[in-house]
C-alpha positions in Angstrom: 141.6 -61.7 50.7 139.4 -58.7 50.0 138.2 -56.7 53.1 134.5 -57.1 51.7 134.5 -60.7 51.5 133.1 -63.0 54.2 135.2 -64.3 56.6 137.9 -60.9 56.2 136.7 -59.7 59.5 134.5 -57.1 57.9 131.9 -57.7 59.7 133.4 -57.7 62.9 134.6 -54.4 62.4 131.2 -52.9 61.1 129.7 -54.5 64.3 132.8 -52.7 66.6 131.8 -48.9 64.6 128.2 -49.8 65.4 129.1 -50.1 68.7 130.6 -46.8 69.1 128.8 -44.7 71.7 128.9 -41.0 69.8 126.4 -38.8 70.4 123.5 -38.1 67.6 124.3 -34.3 67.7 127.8 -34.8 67.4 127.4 -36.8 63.9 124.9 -34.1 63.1 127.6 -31.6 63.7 130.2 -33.6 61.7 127.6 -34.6 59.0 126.7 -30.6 59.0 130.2 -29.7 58.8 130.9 -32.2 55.6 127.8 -30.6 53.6 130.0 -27.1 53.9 133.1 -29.1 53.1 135.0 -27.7 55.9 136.6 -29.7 58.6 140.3 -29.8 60.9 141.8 -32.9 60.0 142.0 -32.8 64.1 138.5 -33.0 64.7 137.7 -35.4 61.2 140.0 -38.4 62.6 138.5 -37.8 66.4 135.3 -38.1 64.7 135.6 -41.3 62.8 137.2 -42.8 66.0 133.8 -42.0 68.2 130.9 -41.4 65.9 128.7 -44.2 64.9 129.0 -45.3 61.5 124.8 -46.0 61.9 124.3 -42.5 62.9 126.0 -41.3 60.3 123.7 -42.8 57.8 120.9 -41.5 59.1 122.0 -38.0 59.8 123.4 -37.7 56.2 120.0 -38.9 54.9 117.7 -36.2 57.1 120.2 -33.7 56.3 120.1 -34.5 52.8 116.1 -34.5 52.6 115.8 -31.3 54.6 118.1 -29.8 52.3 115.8 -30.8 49.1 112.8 -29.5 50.8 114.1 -26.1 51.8 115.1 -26.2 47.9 112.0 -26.9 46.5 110.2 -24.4 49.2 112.3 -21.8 48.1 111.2 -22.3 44.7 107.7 -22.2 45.2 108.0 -19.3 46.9 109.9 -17.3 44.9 107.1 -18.6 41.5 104.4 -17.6 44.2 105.6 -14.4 45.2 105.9 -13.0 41.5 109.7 -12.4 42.1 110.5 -14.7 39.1 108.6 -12.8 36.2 
């Protein structure tokens, strides 16, 4: 049996990660850390161990849209301020 078919367990073991009890910062660190693509193999496995899978989502997501909109700020400043002519 597949592990994404019902009755594999799946689901039990997405409700055990959502239980984990990691902080929000510390997925925003780790979540940080992936956008730079650096990370100790060390601190990546204690970080899937603890963080919640939940949080991770989330924090990817802001990360992801803040990352956009400091884009598309910094391009309307730069066609603003002339620089780009």
């Amino acid at each position: 049996m597949s592990e994404l078919e019902p009755g594999s367990g799946s689901s039990e073991g997405l409700r055990e990660a959502a239980q984990r009890r990691g902080s929000f910062l510390q997925t925003v660190k780790a979540v940080a850390w992936s956008f730079f693509g650096v990370r100790k193999s060390s601190e990546y496995a204690r970080d899937v161990a603890h963080i919640n899978p939940i949080h991770v989502i989330v924090a990817g997501i802001l990360a992801g849209l803040a990352f956009v909109v400091g884009l598309v700020l910094l391009v309307r400043w730069i066609i603003h301020s002339g620089v780009a002519q």
